[in-house]
C-alpha positions in Angstrom: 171.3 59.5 195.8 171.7 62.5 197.6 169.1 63.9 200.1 167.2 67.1 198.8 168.1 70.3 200.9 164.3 69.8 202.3 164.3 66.4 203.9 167.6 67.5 205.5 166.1 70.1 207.4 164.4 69.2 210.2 162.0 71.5 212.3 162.6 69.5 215.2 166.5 69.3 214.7 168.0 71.0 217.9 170.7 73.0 215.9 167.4 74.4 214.0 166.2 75.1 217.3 168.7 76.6 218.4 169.0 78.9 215.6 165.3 79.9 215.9 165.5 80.4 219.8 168.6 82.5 219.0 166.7 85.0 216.5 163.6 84.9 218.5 165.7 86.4 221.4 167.0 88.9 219.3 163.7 90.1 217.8 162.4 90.1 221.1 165.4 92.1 222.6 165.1 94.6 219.8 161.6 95.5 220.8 161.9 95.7 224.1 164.6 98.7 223.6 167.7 96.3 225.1 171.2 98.1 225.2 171.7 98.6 221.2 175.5 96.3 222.1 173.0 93.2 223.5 171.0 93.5 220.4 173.7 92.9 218.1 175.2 90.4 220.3 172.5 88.3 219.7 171.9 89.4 216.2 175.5 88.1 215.8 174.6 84.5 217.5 171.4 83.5 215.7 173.2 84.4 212.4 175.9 82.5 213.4 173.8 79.6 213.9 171.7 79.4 210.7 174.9 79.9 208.5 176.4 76.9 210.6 173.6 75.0 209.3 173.7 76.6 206.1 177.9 75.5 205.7 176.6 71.8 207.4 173.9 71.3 204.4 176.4 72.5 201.8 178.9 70.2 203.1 176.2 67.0 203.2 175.1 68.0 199.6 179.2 67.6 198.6 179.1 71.4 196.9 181.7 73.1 196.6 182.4 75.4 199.8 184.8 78.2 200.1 187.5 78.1 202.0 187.0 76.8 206.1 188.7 78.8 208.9 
């Protein structure tokens, strides 16, 4: 039987960590005034990360995905 989407995700799982770290950074850098080019930068990053998970769980499941580059 396939794993429900919430025992998959795990606080403690170092890409979700990663992920988090990455968008704390950018909230952080947004309100301390950073260079409007650093901001996105690590806007960029930490959504880059979550949707890797996001494409990682889909894949798991065995949904359909669109197509991979």
């Amino acid at each position: 039987m396939a794993k429900g989407l919430s025992e998959m995700i795990m606080t403690d799982d170092p890409r979700m960590l990663e992920a988090v770290g990455a968008m704390r950074r950018y909230h952080e850098a947004r309100a301390s005034g950073r260079a409007d080019m650093e901001v996105e930068r690590l806007r960029i990053l930490a959504e880059f990360l979550f949707q890797a998970i996001a494409d990682h769980n889909v894949h798991v499941l065995g949904l359909p995905t669109g197509p991979q580059h």
